[in-house]
N, C-alpha and C positions, 0 to 999 in steps of 0.2 A: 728491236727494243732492248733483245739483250747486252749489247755492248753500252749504252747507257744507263742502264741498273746497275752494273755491275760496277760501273766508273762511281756511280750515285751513291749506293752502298756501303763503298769502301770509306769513300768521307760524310755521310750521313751523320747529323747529330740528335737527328729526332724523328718518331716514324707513328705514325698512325693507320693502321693498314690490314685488310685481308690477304686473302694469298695474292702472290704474284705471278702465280701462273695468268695465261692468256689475256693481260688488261686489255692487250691491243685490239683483243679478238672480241671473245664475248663474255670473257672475264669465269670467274670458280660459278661451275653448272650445283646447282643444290637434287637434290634427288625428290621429285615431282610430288610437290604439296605435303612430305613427309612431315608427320605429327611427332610428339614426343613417342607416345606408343611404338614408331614404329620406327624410329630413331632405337629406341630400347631394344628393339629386335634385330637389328643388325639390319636396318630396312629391310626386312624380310616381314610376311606377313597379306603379302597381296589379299591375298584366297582367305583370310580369314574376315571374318563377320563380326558386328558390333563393335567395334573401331569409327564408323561414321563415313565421312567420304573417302575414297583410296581414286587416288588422278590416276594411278596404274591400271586397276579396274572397278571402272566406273558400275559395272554389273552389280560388286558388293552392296549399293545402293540401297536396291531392293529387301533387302534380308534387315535392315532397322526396323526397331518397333518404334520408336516418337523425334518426336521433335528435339532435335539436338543444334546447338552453335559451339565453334570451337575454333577458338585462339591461339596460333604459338608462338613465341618467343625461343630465339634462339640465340645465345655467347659463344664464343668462339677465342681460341689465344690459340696464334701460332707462331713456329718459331723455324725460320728460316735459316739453312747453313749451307755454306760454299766455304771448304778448307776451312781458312781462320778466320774469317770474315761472320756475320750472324747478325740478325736481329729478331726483336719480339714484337707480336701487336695484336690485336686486339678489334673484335667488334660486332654489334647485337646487333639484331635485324627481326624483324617479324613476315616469316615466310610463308604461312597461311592462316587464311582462314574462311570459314564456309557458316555456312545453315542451310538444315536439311529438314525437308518435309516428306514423311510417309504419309501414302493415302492410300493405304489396306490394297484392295482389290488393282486401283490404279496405277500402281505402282509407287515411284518416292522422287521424289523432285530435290535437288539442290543448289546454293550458288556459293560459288569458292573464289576464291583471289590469291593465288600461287606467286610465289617469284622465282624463276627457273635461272639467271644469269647476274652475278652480281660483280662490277667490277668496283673495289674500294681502295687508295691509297694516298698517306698525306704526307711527304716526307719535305725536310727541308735544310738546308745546308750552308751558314755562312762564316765563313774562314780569312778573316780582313790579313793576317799573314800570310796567306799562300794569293791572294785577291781571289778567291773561289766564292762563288755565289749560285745554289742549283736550289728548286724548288719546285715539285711535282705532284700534280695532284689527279687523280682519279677519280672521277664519282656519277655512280649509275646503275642502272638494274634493267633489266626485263622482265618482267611481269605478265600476267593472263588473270582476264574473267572468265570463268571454266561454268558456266550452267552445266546440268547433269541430269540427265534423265535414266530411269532402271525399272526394269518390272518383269515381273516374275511369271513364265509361260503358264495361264490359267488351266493348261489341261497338265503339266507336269511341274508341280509347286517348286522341286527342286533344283531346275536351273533358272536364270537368269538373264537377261542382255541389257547390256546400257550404251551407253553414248554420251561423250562430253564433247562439248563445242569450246575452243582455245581460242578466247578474242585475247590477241597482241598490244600491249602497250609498254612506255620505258622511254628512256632519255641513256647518251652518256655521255660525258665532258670532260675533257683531260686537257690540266695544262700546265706548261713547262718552263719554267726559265733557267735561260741559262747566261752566266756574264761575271765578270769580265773575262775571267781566264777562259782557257779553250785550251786545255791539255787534256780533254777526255774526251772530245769529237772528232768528227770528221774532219777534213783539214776544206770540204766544201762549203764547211758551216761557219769556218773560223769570223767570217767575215760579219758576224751577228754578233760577235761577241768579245771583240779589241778593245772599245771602250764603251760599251752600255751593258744593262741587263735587258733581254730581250722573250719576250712571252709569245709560245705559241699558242694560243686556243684553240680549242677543237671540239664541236658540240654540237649535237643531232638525236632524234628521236627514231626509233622504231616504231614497225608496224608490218604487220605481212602483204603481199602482194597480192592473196585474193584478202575475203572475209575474214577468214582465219582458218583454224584445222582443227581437226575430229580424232577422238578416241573413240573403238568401238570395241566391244569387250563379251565375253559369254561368260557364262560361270556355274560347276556346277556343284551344291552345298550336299554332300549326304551324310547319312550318318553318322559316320567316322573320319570323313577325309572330304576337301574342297579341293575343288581345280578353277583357275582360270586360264584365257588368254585374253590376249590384247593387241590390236596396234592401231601404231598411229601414223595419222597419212602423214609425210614426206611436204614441206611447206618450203616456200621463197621465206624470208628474213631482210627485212627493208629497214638499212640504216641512213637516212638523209646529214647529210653531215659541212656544216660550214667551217673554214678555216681561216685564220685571221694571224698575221704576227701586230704584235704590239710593243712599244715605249714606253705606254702608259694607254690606259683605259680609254681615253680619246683620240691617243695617235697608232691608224693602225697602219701598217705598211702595204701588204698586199692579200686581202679576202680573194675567196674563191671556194668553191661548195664542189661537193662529190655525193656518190652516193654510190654506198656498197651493198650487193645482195650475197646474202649469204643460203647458202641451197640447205636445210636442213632434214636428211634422211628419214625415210621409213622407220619407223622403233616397234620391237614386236616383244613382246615380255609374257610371262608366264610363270606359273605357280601352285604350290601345293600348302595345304594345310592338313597333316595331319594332327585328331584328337585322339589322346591317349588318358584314359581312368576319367571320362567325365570333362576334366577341367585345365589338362595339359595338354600345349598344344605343340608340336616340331613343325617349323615350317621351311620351305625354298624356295628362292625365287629366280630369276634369270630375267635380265633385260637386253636386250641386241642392237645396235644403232650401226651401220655400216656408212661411214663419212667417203664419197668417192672424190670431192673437191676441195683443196684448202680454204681456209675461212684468208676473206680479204683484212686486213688489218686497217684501223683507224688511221695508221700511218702518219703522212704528212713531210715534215720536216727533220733538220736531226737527223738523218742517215737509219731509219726506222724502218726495218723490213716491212715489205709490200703484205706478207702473205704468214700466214700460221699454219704450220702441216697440222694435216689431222690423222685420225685411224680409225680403225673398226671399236666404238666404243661399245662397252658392255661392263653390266654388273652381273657377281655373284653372291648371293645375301642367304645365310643360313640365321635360324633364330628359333630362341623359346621364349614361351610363356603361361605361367602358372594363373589360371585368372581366381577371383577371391569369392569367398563364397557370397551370395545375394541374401541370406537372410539376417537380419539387423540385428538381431539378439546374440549371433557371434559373438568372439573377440574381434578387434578393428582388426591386426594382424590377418587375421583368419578373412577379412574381407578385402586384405589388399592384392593387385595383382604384381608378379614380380616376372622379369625378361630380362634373357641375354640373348647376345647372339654376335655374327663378325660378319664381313664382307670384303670381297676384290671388287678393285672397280680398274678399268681403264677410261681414263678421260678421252675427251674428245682431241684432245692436242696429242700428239705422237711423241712417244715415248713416256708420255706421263702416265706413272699409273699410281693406286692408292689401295694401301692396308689398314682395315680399321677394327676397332673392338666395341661391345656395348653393353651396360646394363642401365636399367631401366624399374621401374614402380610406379603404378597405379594407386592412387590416395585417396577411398571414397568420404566424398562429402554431403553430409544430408541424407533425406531418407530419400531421395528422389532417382537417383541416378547420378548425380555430377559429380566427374571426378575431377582431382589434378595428377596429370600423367608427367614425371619426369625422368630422363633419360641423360645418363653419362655416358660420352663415345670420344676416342682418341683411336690414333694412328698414324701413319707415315707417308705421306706424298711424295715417291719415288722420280722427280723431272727428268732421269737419263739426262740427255745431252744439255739440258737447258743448263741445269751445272746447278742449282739452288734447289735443294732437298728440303722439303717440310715437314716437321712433326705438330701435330694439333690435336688438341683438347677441347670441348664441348661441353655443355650445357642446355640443352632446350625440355622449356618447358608450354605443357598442351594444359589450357583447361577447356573441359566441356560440359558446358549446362544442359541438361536434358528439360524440357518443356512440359506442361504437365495437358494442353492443352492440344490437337488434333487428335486424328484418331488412330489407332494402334490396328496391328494387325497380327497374326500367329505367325511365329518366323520360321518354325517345323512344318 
């Protein structure tokens, strides 16, 4: 795909679009059910408590006192550069959301709806003096319903175990026209595009190959300092996918269907919370994902590599946060909570990797519990070879209602 972006780019007149790293593959990975809160923290924050659901570690669970739901919203604007060449784009998504039920002695039950793989891009190109005419578009996600179950070992209050089950769903659709000039492909292709404009589609669903896959988590809260671990079992990835070129909507030339599995590794992740004066917390996290097979690409037509390298992916997430005091009569300031923090990440695609910054705030509303959590994060998407470097800026916002209804339990 890279040698048609790059053709696409240079004469692009208009662009709507997330990153453009891996469309082909499985498109920009979000970091698993991450809320504003912990966005604020540099994603860092595993092993800490009263946050709500963590898809990292599901263990956390247990340690909630009520009934909590909680929505995020998340913006984005980024900005792509190769040499002289650059664009900007833009785009909001809502990447989780849960509700959670504590039941004291039985533990806490909850259900979540993540989006783990987002591929977005709408650009479009037409140049009646040069006869250029390109237009491409991207659109799609992967998604999970994540149940969650956690309870807390009755003869040692302070540790933990959970378990999340990852049911798979998603769609992605990518299509292309290209016509009448042909000075940007392959000279295989030319033949699609002397005198028409000609459309490739390409559209198919996921789903994994067994039921789905499991997180399963330990965690242990003391006094001063939390730990967790985690992993997650190693799943098939099932993209059914049909292909069609077209003239027009009714005339298609030659369909024909594939189906690519994608092996996605073991993930093992881990974490520390330390509490420092009561109400300050430092926390670190580490997540491990060793990729041993390249992801197949949606490919097709177009002279569109077969394959996307991958690598050993892994995050490094350091963070703070000051949380605010619980009694009403404060000043608001004095009740709000405030985070920073930064992380390394290497993507799952090779050679990419990503530097990021964060700060963040806790907004109590009501006398009940509900906050809104918002978090500002930028930083640098390093592609090495791919050749298109991005810088990005953020916006996501968490609110979460706490419920005045089930039953509570001591979280000490």
């Amino acid at each position: 795909m890279k040698k048609i972006l790059i053709f696409f780019l240079v004469i692009s007149s208009s662009a709507l679009a997330g990153s453009m790293l891996g469309l082909d593959a499985l498109g920009k990975e979000d970091v698993a059910g991450a809320t504003a809160a912990i966005a604020g923290r540099g994603f860092a924050g595993g092993a800490k408590t009263g946050d709500g659901l963590s898809l990292m570690n599901p263990s956390a669970l247990a340690f909630e006192d009520n009934v909590s739901f909680s929505a995020t919203m998340d913006y984005e604007m980024t900005s792509a550069e190769s040499g002289e060449d650059s664009y900007v784009s833009n785009t909001m998504t809502l990447p989780s959301l849960y509700l959670s039920f504590p039941m004291g002695s039985f533990g806490a039950f909850a259900l979540g709806i993540s989006q783990r793989y987002a591929s977005t891009l709408e650009m479009e190109s037409e140049d009646s003096l040069k006869n250029q005419d390109v237009k491409l578009d991207y659109s799609g996600s992967v998604f999970e319903f994540v149940p969650t179950y956690s309870i807390r070992l009755p003869f040692y209050r302070r540790v933990s175990l959970g378990a999340s089950m990852h049911i798979v769903s998603g769609s992605i659709e990518r299509s292309l026209r290209l016509g009448p000039d042909n000075s940007g492909i392959s000279k295989k292709d030319f033949w699609a595009t002397n005198s028409s404009k000609v459309t490739e589609q390409v559209e198919g669903d996921f789903e994994t190959e067994k039921a789905g896959y499991y997180t399963l988590s330990a965690m242990y809260r003391g006094p001063h300092s939390s730990y967790y671990f985690s992993a997650t079992t190693p799943y098939t990835l099932v993209n059914s996918l049909s292909y069609d070129f077209r003239f027009s909507q009714r005339d298609t030339l030659s369909p024909y269907k594939n189906e690519r599995k994608i092996e996605v590794p073991l993930t093992l992740s881990t974490g520390v919370d330390y509490r420092l004066f009561a109400n300050h917390h430092v926390m670190f996290d580490f997540m491990m994902r060793s990729w041993d097979e390249d992801i197949q690409n949606m490919a097709g037509s177009w002279d569109i590599p077969i394959t996307t390298e991958t690598q050993t992916e892994f995050l490094v997430a350091l963070g703070y946060q000051k949380d605010g005091s619980k009694e009403l009569y404060e000043k608001y300031w004095k009740r709000m909570q405030f985070r920073l923090g930064a992380w390394y990440r290497d993507w799952y695609i090779k050679d990419v990797s990503e530097y990021g910054g964060a700060l963040g705030v806790g907004l109590p509303l009501g006398t009940r519990g509900t906050i809104v959590d918002v978090s500002l994060q930028g930083g640098l998407r390093d592609a090495g070879s791919f050749g298109w470097d991005e810088t990005f800026f953020g916006i996501r916002v968490t609110l979460t209602g706490v419920g005045s209804w089930g039953k509570t339990h001591n979280s000490h």
